[in-house]
N, CA, C and O of each residue as an XYZ file, in Angstrom:
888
protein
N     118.722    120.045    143.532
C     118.501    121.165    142.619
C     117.289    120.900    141.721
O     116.307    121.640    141.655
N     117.474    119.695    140.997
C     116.406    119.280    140.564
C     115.082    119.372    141.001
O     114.260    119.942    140.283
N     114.676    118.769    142.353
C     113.717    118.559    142.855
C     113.229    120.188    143.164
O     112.113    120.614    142.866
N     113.962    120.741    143.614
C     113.873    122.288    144.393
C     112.785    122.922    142.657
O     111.728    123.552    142.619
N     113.548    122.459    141.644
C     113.147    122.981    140.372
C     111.701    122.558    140.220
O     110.791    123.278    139.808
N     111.599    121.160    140.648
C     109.718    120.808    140.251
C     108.811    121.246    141.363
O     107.596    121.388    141.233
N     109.549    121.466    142.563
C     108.951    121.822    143.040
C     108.207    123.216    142.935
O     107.007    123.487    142.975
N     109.335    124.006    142.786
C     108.508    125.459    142.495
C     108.217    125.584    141.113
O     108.377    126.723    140.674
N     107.734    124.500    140.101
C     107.137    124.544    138.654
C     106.228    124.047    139.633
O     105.460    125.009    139.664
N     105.716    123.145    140.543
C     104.612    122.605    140.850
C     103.556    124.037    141.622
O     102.366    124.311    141.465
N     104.329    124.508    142.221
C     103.510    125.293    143.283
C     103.202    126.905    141.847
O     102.142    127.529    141.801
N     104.352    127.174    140.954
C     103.677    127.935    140.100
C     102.157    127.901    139.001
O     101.222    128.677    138.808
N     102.466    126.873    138.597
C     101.572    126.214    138.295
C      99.717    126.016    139.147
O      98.629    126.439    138.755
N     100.079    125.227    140.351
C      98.858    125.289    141.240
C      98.144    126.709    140.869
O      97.065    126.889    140.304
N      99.370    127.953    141.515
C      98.749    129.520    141.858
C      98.123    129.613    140.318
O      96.910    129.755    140.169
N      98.976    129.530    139.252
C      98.264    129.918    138.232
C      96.421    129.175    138.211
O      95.236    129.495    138.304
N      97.181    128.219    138.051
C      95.433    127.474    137.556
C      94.541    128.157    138.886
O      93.838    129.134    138.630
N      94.572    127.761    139.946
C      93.671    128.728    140.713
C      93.501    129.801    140.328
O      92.319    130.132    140.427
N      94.337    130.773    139.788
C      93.697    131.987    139.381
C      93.350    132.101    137.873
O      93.018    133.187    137.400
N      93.438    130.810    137.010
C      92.377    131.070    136.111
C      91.753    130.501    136.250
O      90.778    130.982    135.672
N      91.311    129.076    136.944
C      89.757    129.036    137.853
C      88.668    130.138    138.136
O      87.478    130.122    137.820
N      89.343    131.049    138.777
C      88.911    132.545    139.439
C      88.408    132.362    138.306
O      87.500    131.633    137.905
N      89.351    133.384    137.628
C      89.002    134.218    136.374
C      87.744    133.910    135.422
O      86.923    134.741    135.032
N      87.770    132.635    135.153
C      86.680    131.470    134.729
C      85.398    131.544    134.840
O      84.503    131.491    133.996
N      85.391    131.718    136.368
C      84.371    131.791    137.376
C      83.748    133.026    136.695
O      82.840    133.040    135.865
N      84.401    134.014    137.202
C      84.218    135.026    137.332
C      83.665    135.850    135.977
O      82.933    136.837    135.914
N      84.225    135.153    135.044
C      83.901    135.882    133.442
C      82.422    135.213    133.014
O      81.598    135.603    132.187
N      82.416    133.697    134.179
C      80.840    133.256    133.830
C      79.559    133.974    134.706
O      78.376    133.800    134.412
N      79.950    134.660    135.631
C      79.436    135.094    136.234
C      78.781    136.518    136.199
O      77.780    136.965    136.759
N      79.785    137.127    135.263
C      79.123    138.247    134.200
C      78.423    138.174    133.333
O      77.629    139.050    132.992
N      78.579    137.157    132.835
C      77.881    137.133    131.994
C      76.556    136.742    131.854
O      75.822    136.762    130.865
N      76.267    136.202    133.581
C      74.921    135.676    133.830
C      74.653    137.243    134.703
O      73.728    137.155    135.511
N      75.113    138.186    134.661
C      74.579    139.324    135.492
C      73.803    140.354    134.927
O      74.072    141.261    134.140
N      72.359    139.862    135.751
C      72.117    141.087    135.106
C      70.812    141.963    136.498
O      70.773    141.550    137.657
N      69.891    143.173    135.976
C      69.555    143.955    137.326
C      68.403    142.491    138.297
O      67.613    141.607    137.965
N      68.993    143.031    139.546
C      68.523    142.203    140.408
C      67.121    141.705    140.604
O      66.692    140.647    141.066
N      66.338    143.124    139.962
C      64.356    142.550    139.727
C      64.411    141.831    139.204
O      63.898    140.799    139.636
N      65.216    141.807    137.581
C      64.450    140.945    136.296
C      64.741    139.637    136.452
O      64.741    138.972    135.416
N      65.092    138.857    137.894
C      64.913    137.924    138.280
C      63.472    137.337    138.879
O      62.897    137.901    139.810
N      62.997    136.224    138.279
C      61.479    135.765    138.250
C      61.276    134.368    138.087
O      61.146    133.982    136.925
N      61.205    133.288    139.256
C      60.982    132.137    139.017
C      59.654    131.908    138.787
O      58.711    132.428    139.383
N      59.604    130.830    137.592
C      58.069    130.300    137.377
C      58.329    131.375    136.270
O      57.254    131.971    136.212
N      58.856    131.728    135.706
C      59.029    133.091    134.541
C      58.117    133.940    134.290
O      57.550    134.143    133.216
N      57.916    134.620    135.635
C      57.224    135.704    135.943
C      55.952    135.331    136.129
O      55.180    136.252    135.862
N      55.375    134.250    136.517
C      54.554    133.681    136.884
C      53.909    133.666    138.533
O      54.538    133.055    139.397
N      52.883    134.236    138.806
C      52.721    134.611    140.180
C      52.169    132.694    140.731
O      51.238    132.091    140.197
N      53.127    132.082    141.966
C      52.868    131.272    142.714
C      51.448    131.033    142.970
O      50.829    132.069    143.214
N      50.789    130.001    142.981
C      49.759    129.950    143.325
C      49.269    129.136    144.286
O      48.059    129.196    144.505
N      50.332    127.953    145.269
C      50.327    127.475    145.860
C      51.601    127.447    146.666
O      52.679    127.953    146.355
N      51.266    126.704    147.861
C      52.240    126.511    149.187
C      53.644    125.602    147.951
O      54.584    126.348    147.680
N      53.695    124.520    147.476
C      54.708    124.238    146.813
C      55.400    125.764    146.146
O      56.335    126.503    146.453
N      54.391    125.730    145.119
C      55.644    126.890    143.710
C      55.837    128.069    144.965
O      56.896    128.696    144.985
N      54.954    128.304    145.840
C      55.545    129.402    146.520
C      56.823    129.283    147.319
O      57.536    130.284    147.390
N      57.181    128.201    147.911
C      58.216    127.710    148.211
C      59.461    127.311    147.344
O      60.524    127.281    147.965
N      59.497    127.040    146.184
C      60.404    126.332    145.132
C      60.559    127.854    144.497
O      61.578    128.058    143.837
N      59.693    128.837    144.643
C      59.831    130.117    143.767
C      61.283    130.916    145.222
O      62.245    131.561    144.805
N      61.119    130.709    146.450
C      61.665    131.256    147.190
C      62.953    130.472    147.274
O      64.030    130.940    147.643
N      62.711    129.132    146.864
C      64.249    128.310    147.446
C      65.181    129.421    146.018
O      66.241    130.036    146.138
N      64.083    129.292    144.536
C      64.787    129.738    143.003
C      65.448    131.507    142.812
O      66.258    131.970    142.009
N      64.546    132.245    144.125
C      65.382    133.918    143.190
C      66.307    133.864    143.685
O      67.177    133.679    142.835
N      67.087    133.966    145.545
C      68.086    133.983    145.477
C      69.371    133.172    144.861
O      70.517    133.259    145.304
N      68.971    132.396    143.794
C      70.216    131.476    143.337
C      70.103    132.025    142.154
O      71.170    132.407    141.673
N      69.119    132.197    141.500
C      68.933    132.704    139.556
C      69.703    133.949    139.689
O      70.616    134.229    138.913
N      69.330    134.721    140.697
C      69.403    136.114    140.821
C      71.127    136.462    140.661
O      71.328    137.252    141.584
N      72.333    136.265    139.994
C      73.434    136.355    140.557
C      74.182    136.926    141.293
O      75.125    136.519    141.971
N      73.427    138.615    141.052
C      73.595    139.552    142.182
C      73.205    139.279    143.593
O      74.090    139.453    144.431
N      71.949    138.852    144.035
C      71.732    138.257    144.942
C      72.517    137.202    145.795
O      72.688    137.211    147.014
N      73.005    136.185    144.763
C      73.662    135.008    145.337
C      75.023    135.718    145.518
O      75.570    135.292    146.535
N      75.828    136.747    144.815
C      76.606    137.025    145.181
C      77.056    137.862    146.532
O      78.183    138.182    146.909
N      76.317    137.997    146.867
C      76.253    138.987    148.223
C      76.074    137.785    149.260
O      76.807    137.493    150.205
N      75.206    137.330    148.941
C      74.901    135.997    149.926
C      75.822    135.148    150.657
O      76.059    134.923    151.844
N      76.340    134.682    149.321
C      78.297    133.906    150.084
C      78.727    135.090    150.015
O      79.941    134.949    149.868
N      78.492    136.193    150.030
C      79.592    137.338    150.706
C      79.482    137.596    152.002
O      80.413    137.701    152.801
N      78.559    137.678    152.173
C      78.181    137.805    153.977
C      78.538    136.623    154.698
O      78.764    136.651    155.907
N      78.596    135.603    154.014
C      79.203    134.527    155.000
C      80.703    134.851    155.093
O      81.369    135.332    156.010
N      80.980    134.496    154.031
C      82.439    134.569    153.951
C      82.815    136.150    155.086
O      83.751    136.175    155.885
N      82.094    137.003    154.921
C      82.308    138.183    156.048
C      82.439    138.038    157.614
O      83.281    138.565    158.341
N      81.271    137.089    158.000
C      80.861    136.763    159.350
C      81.568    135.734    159.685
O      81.352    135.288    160.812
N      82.463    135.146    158.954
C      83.470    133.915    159.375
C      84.609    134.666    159.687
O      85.511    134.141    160.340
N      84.694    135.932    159.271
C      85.916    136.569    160.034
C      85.991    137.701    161.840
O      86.759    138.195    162.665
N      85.058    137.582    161.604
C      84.156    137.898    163.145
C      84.161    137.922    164.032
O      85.374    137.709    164.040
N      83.836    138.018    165.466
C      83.125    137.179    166.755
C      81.915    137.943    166.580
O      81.793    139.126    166.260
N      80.851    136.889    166.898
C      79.171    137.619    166.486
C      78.773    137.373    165.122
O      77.572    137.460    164.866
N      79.818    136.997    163.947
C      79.414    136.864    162.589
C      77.868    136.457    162.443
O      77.068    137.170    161.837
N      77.520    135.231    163.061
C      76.461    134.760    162.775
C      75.260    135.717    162.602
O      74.421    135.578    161.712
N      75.240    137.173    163.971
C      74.508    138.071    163.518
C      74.542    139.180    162.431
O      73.509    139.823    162.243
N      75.402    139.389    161.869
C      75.315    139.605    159.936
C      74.483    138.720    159.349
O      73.421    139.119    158.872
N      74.741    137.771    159.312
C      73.324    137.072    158.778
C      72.364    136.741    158.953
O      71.775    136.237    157.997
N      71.711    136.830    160.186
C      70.780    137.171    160.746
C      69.995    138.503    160.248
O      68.871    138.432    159.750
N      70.725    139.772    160.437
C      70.549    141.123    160.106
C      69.856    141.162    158.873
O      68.827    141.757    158.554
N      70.802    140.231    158.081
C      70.365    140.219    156.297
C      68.793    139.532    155.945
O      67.907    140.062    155.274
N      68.757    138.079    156.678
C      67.688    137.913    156.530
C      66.295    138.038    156.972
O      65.255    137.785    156.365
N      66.544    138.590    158.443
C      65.775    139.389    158.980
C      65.004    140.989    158.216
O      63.780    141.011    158.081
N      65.672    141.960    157.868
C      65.650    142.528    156.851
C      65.271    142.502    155.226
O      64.765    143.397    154.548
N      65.678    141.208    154.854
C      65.387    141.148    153.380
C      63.502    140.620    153.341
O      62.742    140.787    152.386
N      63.153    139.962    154.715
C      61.923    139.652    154.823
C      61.296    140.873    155.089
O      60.365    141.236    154.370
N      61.691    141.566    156.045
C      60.880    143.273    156.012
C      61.091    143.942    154.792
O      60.313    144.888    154.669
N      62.044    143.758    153.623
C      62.039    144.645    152.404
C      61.238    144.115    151.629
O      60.589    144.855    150.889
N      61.051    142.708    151.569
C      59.312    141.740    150.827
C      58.191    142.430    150.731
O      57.519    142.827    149.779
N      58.060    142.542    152.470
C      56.873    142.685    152.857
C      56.545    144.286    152.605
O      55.376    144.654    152.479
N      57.604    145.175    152.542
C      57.169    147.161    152.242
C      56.947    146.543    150.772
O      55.742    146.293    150.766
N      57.380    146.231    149.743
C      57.099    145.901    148.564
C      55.738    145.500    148.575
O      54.861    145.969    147.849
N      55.608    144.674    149.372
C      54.099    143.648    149.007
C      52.359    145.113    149.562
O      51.169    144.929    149.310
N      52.932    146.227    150.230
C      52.092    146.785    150.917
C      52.177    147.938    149.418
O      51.278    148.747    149.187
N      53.228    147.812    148.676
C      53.513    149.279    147.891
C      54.165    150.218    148.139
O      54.178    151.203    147.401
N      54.649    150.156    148.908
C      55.749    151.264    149.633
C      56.650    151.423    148.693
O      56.730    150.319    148.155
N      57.277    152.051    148.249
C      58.598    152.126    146.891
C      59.456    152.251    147.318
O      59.311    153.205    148.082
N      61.079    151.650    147.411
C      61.975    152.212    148.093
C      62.853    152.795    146.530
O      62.763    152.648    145.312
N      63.594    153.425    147.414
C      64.270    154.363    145.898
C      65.271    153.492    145.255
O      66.078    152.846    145.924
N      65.223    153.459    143.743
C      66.555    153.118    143.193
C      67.177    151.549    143.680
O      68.340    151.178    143.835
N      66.052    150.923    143.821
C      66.666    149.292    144.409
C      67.613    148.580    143.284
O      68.557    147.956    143.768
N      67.572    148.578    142.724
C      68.596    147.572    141.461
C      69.865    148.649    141.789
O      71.007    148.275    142.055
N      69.505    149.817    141.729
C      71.034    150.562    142.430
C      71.775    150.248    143.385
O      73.002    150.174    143.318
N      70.917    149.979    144.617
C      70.851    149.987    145.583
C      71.451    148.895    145.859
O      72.332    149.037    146.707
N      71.237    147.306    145.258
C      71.640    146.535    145.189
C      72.972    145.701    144.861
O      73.703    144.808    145.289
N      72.727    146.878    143.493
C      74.160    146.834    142.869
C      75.607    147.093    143.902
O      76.552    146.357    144.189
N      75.288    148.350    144.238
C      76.465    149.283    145.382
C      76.464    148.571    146.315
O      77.576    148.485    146.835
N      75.260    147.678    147.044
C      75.852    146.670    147.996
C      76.740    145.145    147.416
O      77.347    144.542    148.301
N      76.774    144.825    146.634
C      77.496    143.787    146.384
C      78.940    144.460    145.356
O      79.646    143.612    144.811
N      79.259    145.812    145.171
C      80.198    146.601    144.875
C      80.654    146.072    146.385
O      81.406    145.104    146.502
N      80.132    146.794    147.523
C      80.898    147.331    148.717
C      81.005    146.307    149.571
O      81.304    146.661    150.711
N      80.872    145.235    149.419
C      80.991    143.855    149.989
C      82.546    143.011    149.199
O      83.650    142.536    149.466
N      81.689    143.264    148.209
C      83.402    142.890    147.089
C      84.780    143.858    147.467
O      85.972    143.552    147.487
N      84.377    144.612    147.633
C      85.826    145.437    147.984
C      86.313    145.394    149.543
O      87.473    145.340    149.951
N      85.204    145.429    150.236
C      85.858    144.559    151.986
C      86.399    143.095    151.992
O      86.957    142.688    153.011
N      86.253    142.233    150.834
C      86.732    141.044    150.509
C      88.215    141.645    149.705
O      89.272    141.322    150.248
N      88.261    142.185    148.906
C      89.715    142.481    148.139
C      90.439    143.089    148.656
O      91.627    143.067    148.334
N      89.895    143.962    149.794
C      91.050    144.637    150.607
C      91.443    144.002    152.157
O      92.298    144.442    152.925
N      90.473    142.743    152.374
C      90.443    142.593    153.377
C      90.318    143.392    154.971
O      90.856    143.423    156.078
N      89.335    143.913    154.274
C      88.950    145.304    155.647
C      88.417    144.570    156.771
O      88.751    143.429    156.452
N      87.839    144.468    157.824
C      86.823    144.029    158.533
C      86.669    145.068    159.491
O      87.439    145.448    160.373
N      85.435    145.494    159.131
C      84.350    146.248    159.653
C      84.176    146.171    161.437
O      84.407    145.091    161.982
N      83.922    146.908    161.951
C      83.157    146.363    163.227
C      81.921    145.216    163.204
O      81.432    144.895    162.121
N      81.606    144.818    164.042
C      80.251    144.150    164.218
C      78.924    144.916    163.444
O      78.216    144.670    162.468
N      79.024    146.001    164.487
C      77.942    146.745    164.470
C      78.213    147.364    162.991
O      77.474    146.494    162.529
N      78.583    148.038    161.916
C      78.796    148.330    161.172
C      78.597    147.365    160.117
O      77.905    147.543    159.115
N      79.365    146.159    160.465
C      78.866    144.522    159.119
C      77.261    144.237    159.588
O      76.684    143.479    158.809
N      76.566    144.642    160.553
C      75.140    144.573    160.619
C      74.443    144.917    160.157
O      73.476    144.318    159.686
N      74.955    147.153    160.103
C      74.091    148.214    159.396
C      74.059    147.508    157.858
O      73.047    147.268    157.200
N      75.465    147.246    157.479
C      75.678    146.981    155.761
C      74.550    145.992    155.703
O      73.469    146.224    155.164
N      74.886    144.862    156.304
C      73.752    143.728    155.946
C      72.195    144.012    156.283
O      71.432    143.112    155.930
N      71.571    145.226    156.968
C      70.361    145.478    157.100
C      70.034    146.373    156.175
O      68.822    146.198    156.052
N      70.302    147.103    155.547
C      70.214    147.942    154.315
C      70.134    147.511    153.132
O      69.409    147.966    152.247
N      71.072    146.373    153.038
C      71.234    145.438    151.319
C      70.143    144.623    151.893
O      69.414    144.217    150.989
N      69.647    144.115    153.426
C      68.666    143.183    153.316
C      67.150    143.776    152.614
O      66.294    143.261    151.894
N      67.337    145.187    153.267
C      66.282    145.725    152.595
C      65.808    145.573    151.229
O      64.760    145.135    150.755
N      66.896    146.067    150.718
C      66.688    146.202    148.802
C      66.482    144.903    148.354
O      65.733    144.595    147.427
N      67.191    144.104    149.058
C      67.547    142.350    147.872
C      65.908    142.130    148.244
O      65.030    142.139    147.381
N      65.636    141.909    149.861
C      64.201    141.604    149.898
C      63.233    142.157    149.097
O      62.506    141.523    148.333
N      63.228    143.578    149.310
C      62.235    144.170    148.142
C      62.487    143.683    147.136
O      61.437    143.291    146.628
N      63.548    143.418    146.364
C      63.529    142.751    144.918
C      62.882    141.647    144.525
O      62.278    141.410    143.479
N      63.167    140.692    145.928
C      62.337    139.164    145.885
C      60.513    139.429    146.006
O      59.706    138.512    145.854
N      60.224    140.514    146.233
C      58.981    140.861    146.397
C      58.579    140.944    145.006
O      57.407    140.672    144.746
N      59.307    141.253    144.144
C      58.215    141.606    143.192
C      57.570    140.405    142.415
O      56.560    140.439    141.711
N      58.594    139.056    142.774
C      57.777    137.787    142.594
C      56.806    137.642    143.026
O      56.055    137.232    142.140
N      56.224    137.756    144.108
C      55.028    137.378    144.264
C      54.232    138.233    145.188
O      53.743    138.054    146.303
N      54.277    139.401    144.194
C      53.272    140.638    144.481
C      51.912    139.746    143.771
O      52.290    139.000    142.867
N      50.483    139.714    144.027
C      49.424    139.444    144.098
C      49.014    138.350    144.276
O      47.904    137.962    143.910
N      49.976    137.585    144.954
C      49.707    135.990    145.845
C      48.899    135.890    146.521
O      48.536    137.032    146.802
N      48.197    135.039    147.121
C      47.238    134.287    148.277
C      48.447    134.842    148.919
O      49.303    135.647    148.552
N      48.195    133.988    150.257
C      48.296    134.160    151.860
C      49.467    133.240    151.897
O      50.584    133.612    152.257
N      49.056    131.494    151.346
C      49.892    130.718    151.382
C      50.928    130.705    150.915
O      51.954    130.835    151.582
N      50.895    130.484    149.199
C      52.275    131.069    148.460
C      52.778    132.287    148.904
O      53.678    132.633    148.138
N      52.671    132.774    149.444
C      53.487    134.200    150.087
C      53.853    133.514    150.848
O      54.987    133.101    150.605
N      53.136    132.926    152.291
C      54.423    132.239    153.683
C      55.026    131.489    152.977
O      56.197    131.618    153.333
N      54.968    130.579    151.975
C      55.830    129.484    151.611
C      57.040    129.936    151.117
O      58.163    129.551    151.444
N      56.680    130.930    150.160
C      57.950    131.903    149.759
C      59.147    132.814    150.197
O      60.211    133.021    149.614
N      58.578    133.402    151.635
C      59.365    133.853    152.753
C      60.068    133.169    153.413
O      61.097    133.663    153.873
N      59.688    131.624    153.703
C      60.209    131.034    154.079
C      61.171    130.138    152.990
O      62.214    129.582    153.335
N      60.751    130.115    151.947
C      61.913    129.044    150.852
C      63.119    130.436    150.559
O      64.266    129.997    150.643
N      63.089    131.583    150.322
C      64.294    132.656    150.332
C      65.112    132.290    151.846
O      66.257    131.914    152.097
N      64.014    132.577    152.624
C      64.992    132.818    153.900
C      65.971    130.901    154.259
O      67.076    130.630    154.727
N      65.202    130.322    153.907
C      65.452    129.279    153.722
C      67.336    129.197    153.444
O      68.412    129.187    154.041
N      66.882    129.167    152.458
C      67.959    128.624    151.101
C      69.162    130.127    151.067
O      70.283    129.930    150.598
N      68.910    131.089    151.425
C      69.868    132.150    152.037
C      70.832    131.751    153.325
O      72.055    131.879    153.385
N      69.913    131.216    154.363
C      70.719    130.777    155.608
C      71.645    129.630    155.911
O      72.485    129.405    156.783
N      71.088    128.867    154.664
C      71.902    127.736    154.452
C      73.031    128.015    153.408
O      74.137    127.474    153.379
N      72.648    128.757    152.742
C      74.365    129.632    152.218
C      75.204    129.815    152.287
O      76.282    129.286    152.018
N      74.627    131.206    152.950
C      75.503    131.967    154.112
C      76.072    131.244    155.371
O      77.088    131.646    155.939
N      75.385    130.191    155.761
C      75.871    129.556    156.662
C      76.985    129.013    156.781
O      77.993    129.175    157.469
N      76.582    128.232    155.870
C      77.690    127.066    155.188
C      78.910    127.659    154.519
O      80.052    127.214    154.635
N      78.489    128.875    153.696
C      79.697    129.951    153.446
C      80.362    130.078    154.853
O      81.510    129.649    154.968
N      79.984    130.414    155.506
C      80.786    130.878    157.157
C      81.622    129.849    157.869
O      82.681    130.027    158.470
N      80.699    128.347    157.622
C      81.488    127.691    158.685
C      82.339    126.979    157.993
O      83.335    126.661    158.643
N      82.290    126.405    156.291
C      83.577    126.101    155.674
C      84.514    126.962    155.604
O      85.633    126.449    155.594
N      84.479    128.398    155.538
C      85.557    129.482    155.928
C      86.094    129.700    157.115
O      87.062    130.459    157.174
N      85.589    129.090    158.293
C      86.584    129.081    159.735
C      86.771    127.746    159.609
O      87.393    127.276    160.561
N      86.306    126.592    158.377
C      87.335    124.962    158.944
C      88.493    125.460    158.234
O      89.611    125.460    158.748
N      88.187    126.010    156.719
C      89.613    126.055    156.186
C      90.445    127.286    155.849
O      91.185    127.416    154.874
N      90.109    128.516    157.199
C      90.545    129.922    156.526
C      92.159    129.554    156.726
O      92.829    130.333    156.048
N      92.977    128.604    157.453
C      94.294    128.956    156.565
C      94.832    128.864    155.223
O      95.669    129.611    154.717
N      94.080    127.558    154.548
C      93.992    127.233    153.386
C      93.605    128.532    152.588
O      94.249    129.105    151.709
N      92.215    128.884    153.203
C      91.902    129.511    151.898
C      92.878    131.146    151.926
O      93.011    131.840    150.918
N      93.243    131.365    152.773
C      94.170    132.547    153.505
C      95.427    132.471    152.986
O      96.346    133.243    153.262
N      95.472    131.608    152.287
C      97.273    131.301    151.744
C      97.982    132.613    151.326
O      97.336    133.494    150.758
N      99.209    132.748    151.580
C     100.374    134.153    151.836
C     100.777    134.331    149.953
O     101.358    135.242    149.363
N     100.168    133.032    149.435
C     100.600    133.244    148.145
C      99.121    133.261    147.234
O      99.103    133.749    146.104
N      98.116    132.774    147.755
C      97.141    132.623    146.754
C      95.831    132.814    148.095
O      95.708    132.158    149.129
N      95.075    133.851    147.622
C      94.116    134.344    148.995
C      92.788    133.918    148.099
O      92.411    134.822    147.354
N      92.084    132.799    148.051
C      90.830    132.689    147.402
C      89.713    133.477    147.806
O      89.003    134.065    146.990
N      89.500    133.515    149.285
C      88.742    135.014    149.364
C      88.915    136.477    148.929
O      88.038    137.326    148.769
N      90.334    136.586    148.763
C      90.695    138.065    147.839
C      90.161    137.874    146.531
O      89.778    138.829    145.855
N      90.108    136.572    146.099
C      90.322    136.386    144.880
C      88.823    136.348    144.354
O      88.421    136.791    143.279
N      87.868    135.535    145.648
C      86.141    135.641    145.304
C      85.978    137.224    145.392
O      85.299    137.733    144.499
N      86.545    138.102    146.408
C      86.460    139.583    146.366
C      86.301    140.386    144.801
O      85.810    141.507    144.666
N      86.828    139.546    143.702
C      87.376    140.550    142.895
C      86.324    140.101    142.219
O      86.024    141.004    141.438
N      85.488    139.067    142.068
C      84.597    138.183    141.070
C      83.377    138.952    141.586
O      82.700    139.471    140.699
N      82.876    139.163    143.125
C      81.932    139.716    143.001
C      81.796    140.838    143.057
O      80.672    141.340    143.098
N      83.207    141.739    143.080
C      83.140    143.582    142.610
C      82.794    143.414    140.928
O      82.281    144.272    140.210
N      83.056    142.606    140.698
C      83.328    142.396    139.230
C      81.311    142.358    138.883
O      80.454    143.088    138.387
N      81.378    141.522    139.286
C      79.246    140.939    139.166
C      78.605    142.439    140.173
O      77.451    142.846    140.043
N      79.427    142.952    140.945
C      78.730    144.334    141.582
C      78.484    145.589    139.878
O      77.597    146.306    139.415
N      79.944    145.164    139.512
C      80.010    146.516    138.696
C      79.028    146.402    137.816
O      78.166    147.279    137.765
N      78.998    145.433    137.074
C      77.842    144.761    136.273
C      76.798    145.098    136.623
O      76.267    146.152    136.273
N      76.411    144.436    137.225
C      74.467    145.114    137.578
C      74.727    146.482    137.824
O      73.700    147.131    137.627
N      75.766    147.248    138.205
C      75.222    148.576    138.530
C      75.053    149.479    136.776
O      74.371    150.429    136.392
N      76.007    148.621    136.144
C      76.256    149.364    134.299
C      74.253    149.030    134.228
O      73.368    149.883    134.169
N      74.142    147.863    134.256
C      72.976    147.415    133.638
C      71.823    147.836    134.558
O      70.687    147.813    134.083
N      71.963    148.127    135.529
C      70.667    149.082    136.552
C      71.227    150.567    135.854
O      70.024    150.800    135.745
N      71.437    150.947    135.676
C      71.624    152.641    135.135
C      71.532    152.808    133.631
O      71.204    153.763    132.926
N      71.889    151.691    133.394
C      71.462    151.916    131.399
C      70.167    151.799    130.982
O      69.473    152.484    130.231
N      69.868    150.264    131.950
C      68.424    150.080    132.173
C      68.121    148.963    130.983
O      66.982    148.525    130.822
């Protein structure tokens, strides 16, 4: 009787603290949110070489929180899959073509919006546990690749030649190794993290609707 008693104080306990871990997380994570442009490594400083152009590309998608949040979202997406790996592909394939319409001047509409509503609608296929078709987790990830890329563009709009490749390549970089690594620690431990009592991917679901809603208040207030 006893034991039966610590035991389920032990396992109440665990669920709790994991979910104010979450919560933790998650309240720090607002509070670092804000619209997805006014992210700027080198502090708004245009790259001027193959290094900062590279160290500027490994730095927006991680400063950026909106950004990074979508990022381990798509992994964590494509680990539930067959084909996952091409969701992330899609994304970074894409976020390099949304750079480059930026870098020519092309305007796409409403990107910090745009941005926002994709890491809204990523967070809520995590909290409800939806899964999409293939082809459908592709379209999502080629559309947000668009915007996030254009966003990373506005770093290093009037670069040389060099700091620009270095930079395409330190984003795409440091994205794939993310997302990657998001994906394949989520198929070593999706029973763990899948638990019938405590779902940590439901639970990252709610942290980054949470960092979605955020940038979208602060892209529309402005």
């Amino acid at each position: 009787m006893v034991f039966k008693m610590l035991k389920s104080f032990q396992n109440f306990s665990l669920q709790n603290s994991n979910r104010i871990l979450v919560l933790g997380v998650s309240l720090l994570l607002l509070l670092m949110a804000e619209p997805a442009a006014a992210h700027h490594p080198f502090g708004g400083q245009t790259p001027e070489n193959f290094f900062q152009g590279f160290l500027a590309g490994l730095g927006h998608p991680i400063i950026g929180i909106d950004h990074l949040a979508f990022v381990v979202s798509i992994g964590l997406i494509a680990a539930g899959i067959v084909g996952g790996s091409w969701v992330i592909f899609a994304f970074l394939l894409t976020a390099m073509l949304g750079t480059g319409i930026h870098l020519i001047s092309f305007n796409l509409p409403i990107p910090e919006i745009a941005i926002a509503l994709s890491v809204i609608t990523i967070g809520i296929l995590l909290v409800l546990k939806q899964q999409l078709p293939l082809a459908a987790l592709i379209g999502l990830a080629s559309v947000a690749g668009l915007f996030h890329g254009y966003a990373y563009g506005e770093s290093i709009m009037g670069a040389e030649m060099t700091p620009l490749i270095s930079y395409l390549i330190g984003f795409t970089a440091i994205q794939l190794i993310i997302a990657g690594s998001t994906m394949k620690l989520t198929q070593s431990f999706k029973e763990t993290l899948e638990n019938s009592k405590f779902s940590l991917i439901k639970y990252s679901g709610f942290a980054v609707l949470a960092i979605g809603v955020v940038a979208l208040s602060s892209a529309i207030t402005g």
